[in-house]
KEKE-3310 file (N, C-alpha, C; in steps of 0.2 Angstrom, whole numbers, plus 5000, padded with zeros to 4 digits):
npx = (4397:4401:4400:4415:4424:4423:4430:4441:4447:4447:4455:4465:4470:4470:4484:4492:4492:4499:4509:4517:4517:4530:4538:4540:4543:4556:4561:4564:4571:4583:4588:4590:4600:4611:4612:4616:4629:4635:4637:4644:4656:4658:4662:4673:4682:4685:4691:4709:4722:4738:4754:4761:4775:4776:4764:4746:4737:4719:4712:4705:4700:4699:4693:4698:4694:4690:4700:4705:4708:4714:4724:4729:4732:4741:4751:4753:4757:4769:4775:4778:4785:4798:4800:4804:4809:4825:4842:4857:4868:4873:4873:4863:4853:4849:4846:4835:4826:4827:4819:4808:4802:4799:4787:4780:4776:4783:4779:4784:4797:4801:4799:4809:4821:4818:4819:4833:4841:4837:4848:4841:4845:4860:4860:4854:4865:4876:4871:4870:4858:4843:4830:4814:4798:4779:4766:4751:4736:4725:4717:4706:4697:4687:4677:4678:4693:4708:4711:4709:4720:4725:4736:4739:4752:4767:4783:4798:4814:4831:4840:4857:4858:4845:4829:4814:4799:4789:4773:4765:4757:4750:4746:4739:4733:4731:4734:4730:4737:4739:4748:4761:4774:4792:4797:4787:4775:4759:4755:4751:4754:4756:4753:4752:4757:4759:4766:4756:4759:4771:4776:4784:4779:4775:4785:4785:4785)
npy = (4768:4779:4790:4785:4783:4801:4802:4796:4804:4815:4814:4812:4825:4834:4826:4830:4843:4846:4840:4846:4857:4855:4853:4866:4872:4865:4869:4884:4883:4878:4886:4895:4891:4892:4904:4909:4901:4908:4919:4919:4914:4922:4931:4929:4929:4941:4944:4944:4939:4943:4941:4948:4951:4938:4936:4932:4943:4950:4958:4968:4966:4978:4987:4998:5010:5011:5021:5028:5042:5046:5039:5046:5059:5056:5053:5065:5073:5068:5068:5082:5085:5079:5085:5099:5098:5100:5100:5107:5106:5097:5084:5081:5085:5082:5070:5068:5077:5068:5059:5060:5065:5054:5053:5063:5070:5077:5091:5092:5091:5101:5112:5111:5111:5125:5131:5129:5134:5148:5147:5146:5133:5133:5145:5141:5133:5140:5148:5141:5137:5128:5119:5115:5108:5108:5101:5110:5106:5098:5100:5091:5085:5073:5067:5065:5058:5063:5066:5080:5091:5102:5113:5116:5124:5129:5133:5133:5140:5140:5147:5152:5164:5168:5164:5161:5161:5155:5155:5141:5139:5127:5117:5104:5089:5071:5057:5039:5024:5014:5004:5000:5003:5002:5013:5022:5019:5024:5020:5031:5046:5065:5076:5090:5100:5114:5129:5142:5150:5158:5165:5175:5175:5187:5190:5184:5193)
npz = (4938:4929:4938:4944:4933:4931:4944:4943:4930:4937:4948:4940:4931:4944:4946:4937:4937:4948:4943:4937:4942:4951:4943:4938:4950:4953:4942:4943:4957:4953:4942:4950:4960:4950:4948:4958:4960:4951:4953:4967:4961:4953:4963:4970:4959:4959:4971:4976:4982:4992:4996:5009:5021:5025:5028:5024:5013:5010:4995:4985:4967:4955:4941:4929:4928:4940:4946:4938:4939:4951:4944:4935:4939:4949:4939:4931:4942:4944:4932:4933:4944:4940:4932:4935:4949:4952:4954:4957:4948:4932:4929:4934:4933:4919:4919:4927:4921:4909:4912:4916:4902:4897:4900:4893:4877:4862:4867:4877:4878:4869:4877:4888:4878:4874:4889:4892:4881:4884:4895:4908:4914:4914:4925:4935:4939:4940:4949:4959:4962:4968:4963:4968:4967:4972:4969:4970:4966:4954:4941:4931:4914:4912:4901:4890:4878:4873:4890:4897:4905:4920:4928:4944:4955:4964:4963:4972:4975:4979:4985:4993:5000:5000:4998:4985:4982:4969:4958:4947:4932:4921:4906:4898:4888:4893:4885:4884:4884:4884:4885:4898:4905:4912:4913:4910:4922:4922:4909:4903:4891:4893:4883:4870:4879:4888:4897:4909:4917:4924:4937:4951:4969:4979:4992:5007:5024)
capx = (4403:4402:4405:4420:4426:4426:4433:4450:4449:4450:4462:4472:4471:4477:4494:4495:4497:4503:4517:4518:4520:4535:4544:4542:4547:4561:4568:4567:4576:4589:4590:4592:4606:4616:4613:4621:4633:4640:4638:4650:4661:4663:4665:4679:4686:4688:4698:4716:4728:4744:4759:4766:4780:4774:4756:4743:4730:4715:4711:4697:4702:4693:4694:4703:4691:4688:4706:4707:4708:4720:4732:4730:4736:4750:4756:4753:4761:4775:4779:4780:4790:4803:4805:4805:4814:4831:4849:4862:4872:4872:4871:4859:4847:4849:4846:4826:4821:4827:4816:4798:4801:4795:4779:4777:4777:4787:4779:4790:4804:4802:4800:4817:4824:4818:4823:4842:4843:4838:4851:4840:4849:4864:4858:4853:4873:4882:4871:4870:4849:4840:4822:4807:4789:4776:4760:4745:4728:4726:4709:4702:4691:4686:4673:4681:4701:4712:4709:4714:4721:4727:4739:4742:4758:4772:4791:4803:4820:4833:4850:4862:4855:4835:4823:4810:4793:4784:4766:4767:4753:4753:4740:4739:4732:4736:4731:4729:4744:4737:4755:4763:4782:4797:4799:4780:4773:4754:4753:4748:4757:4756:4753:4751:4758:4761:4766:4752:4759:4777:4780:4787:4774:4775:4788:4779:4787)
capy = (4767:4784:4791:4783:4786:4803:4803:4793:4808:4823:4812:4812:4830:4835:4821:4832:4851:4845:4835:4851:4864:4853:4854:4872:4873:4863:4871:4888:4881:4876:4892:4900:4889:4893:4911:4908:4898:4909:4925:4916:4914:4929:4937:4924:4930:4949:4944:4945:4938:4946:4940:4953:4950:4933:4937:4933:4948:4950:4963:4968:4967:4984:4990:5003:5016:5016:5023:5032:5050:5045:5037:5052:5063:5054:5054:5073:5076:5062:5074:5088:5085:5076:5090:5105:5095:5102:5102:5113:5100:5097:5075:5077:5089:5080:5063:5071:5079:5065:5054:5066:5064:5048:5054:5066:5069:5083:5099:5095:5092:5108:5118:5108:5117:5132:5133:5127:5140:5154:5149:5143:5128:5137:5151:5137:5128:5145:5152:5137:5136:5121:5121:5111:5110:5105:5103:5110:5104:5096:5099:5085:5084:5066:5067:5064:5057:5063:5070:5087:5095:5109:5110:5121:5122:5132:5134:5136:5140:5139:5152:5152:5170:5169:5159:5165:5156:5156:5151:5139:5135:5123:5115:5100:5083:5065:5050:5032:5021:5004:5000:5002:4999:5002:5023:5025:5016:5021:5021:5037:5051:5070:5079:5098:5102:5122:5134:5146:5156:5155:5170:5176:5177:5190:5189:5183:5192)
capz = (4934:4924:4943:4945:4927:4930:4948:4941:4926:4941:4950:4934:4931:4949:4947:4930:4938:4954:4941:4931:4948:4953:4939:4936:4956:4952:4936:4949:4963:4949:4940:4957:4960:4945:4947:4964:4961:4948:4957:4970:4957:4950:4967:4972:4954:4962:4976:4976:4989:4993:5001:5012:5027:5029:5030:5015:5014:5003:4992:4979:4961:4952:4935:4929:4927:4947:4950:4931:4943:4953:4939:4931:4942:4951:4932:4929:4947:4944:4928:4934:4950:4939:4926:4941:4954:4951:4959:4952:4943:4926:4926:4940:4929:4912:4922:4928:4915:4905:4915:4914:4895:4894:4902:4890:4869:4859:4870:4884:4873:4867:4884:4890:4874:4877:4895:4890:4874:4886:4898:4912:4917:4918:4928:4942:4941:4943:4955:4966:4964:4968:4963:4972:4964:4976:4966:4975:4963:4947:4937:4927:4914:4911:4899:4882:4878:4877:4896:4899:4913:4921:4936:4949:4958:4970:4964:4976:4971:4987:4985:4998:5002:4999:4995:4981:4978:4961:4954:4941:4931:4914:4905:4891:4888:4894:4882:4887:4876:4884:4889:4904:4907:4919:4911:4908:4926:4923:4902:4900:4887:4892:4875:4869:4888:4889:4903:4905:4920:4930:4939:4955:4972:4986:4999:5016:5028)
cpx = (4405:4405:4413:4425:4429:4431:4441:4449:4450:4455:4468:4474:4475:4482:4496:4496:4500:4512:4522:4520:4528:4540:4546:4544:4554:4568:4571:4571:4582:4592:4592:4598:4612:4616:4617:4624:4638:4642:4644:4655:4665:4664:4671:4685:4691:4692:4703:4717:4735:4748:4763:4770:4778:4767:4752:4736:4727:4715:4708:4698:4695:4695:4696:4699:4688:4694:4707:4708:4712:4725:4734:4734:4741:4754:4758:4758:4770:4779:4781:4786:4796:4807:4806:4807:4821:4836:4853:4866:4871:4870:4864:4852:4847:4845:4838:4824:4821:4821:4806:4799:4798:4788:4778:4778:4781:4788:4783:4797:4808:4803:4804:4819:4824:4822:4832:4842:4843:4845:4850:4845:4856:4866:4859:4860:4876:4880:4868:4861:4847:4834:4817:4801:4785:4767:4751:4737:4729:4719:4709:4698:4691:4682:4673:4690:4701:4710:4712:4713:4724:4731:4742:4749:4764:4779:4793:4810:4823:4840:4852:4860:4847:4834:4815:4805:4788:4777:4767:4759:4753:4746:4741:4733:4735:4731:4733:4733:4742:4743:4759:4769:4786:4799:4792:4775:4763:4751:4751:4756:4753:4759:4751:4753:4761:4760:4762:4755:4765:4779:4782:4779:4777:4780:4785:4784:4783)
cpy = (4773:4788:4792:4786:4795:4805:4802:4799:4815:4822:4815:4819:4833:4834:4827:4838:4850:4842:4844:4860:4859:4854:4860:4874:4872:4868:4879:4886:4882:4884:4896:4899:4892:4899:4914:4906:4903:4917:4925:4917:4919:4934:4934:4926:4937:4948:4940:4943:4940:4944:4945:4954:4945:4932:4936:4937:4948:4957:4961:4970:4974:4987:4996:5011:5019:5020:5029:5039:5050:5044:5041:5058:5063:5054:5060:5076:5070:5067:5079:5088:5084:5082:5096:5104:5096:5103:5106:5110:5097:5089:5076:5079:5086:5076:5064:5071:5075:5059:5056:5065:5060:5046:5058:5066:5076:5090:5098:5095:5099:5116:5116:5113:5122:5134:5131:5133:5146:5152:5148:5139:5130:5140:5148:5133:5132:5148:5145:5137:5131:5124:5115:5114:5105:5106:5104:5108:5104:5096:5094:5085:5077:5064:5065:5062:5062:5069:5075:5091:5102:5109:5115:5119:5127:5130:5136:5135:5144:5144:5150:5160:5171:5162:5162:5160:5157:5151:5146:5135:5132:5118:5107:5094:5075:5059:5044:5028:5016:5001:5004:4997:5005:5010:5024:5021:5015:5022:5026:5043:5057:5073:5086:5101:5111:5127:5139:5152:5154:5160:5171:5178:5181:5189:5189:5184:5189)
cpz = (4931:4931:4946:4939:4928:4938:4947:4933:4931:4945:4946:4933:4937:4950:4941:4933:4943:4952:4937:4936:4948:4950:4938:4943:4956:4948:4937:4951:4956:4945:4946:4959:4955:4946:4953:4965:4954:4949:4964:4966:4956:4956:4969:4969:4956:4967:4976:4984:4990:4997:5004:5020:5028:5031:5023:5018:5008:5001:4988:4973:4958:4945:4935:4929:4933:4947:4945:4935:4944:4950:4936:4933:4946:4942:4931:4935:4946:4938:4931:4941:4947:4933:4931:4946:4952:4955:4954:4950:4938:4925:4929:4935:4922:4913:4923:4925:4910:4908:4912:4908:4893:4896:4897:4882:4868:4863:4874:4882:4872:4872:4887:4887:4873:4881:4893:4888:4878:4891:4908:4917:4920:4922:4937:4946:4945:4947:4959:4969:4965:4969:4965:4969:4969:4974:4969:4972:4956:4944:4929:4922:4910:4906:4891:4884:4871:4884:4895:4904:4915:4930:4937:4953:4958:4967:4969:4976:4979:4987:4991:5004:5003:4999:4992:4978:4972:4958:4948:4938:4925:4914:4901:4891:4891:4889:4883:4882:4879:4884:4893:4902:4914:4918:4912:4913:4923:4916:4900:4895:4888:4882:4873:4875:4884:4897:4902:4910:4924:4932:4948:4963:4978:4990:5005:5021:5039)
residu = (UNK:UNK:UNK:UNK:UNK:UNK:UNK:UNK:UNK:UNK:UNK:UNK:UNK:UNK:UNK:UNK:UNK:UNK:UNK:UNK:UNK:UNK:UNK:UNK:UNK:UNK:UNK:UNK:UNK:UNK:UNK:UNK:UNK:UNK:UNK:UNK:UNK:UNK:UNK:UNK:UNK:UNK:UNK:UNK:UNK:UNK:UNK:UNK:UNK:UNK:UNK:UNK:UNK:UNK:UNK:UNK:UNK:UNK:UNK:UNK:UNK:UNK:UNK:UNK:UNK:UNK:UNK:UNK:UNK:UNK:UNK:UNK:UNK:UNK:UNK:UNK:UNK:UNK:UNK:UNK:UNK:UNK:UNK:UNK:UNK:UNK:UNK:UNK:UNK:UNK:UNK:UNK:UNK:UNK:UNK:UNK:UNK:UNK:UNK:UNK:UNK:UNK:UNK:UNK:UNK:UNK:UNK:UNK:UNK:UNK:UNK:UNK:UNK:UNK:UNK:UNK:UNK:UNK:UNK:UNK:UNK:UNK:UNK:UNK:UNK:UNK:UNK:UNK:UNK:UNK:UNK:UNK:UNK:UNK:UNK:UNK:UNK:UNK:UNK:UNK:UNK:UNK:UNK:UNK:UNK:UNK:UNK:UNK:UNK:UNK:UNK:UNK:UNK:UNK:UNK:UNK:UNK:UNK:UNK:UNK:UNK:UNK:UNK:UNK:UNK:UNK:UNK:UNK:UNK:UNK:UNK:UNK:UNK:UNK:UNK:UNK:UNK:UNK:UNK:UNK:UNK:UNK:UNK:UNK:UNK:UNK:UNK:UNK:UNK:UNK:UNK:UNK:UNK:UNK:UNK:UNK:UNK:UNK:UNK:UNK:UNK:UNK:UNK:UNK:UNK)
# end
């Protein structure tokens, strides 16, 4: 009898880990699942589809601080082409340089009005110049805002007689304005900008 007694007591024992593995089995499996099913999810979240010519293409949604390099210096070069990109016409060049303004704060204001006062602009109508800026390297430093950069880049100014190329180096800040529009594509403000070097290079013959 006593026997018995405790055979049905190490029965019971055994139903009891064997009830008590299961569940802790189970409540794995289960949290494995939601950890699965919500990892799905949020990769599902990252893909973008695109409708392009009648075709839908995927694409990989990424935060902004992957591209921040790039945004920054297509902005830095988008400036600077738009205020040094000049035709020798007086609406054409107001029309540019009024453009690149709205990438940058008062300093480019200022080295507009500069360039005018001297006579620049003028200089480019009467003598039938047309200038090209072709920016060859933009240094970055990323490590604190407002970012500041440094940018290298080739004048070339086009006469009817010559062609005369010039160094052009210029410095400043860009800060992050957290809004983007149709004048200000990737939300950034050029700030404290200054020319630190524009002079005349070598003739290659």
């Amino acid at each position: 009898m006593f026997r018995q007694l405790q055979n049905i007591d190490s029965a019971f024992k055994h139903i009891k880990s064997f009830s008590v593995a299961f569940l802790l089995a189970n409540v794995l499996v289960v949290c494995f699942g939601i950890y699965m099913f919500c990892r799905t999810l949020h990769q599902q979240s990252q893909q973008v589809y695109i409708l392009y010519n009648g075709k839908v293409l995927s694409a990989v949604a990424a935060g902004r601080d992957v591209y921040l390099p790039v945004e920054l210096r297509d902005h830095i070069k988008t400036f600077h082409e738009l205020f040094f990109n000049l035709s020798p016409e007086d609406k054409a060049i107001r029309a540019t340089v009024s453009r690149s303004l709205y990438l940058a704060d008062q300093s480019a204001k200022k080295q507009y009005d500069n360039l005018k006062e001297s006579g620049y602009y003028n200089n480019l109508i009467s003598a039938n110049i047309s200038q090209e800026i072709t920016v060859d390297s933009i240094g970055l430093a990323l490590n604190v805002q407002p970012y500041t950069f440094r940018c290298y880049a080739t004048q070339k100014l086009v006469r009817s007689s010559s062609t005369v190329y010039r160094r052009l180096v210029s410095q400043g800040q860009v800060r992050d304005l957290k809004v983007k529009t149709d004048d200000n594509p990737h939300g950034f403000l050029i700030q404290n900008w200054e020319i630190l070097e524009n002079r005349d290079l070598p003739l290659k013959f």
